[in-house]
C-alpha positions in Angstrom: -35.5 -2.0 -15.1 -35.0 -4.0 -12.3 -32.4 -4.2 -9.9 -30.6 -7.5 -8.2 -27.3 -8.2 -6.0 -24.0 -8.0 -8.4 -21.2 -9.5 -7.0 -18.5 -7.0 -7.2 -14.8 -8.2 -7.5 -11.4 -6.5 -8.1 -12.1 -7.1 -11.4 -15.3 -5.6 -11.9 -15.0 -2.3 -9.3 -13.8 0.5 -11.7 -16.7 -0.2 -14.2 -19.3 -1.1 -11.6 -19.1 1.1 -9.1 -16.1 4.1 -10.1 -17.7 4.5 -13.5 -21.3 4.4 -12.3 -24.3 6.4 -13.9 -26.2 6.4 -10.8 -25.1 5.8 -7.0 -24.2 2.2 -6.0 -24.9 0.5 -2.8 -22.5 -1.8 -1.7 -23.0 -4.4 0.8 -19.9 -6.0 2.7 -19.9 -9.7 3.3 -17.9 -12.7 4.4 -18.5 -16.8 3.9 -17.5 -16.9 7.8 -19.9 -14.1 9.0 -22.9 -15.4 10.5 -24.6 -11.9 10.7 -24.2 -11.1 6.7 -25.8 -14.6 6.0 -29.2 -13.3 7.6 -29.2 -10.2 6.1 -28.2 -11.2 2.2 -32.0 -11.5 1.9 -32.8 -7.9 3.4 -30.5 -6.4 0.8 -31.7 -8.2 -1.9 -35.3 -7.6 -1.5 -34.2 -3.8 -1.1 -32.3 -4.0 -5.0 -36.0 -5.3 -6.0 -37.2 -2.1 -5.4 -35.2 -0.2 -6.5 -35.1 0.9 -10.5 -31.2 0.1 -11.8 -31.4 3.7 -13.6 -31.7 5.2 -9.7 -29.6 3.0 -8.0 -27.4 0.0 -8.2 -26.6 -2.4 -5.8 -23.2 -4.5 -5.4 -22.2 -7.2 -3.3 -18.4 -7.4 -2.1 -17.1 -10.9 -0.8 -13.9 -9.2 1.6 -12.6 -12.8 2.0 -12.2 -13.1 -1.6 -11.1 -9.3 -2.1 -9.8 -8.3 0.7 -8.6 -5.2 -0.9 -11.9 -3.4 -1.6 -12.7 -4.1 1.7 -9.2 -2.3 3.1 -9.8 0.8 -0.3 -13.8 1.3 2.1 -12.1 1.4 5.7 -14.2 -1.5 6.2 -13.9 -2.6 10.1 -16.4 -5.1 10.7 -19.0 -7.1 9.0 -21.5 -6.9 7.4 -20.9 -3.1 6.3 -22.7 -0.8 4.2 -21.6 2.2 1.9 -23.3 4.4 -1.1 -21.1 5.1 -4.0 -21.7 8.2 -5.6 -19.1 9.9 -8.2 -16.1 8.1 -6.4 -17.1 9.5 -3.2 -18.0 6.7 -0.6 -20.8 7.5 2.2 -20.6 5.2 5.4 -23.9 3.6 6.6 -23.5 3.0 10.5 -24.7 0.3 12.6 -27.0 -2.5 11.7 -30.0 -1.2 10.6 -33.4 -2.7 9.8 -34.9 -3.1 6.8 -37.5 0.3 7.3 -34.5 2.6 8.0 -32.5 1.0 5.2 -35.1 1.8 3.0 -35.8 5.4 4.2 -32.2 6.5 4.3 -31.9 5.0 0.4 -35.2 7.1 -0.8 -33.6 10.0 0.9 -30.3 9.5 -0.8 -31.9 9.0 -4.4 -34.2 11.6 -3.8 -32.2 14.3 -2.6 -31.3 16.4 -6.2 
């Protein structure tokens, strides 16, 4: 099945990404942030590739839910964390598209 860019709200984070059957990547935006505007594209080709049954991928607007942003320690934008089983995995830096990829595969690959 495949995969595309949910937008993930207060209202939706328990079942979407808590309750999770398979390990969620979330992707940390803003309207204001230049940077997450050329990269929406980069994440959502990624969730293309990737079967929903392996892994999910969620989109979190902090301007809008600032919140989830403060629950994920989020410092600056955009941000990137893996979800697995409630317990959130911090993906540093900016990286590119290649790396993104490879450090994915190696998450959903690694049981």
């Amino acid at each position: 099945m495949s995969n595309s860019l949910v937008a993930v709200t207060r209202e939706n984070h328990d079942s979407f990404v808590l309750q999770a059957s398979t390990p969620v990547f979330l992707y940390f935006r803003a309207d204001w942030c230049v940077t997450c505007k050329s990269v929406v594209r980069l994440i959502e080709d990624l969730a293309s590739q990737y079967d929903s049954e392996i892994l999910t991928f969620g989109c979190v607007d902090v301007g809008k839910d600032e919140d989830l942003g403060v629950l994920y320690n989020v410092s600056g934008l955009p941000s990137y964390r893996i979800v697995e089983s409630g317990t959130s995995y911090d993906i540093q830096g900016q990286p590119t598209k290649t790396s993104l990829d490879l450090m994915l595969t190696n998450f959903v690959s690694r049981t």
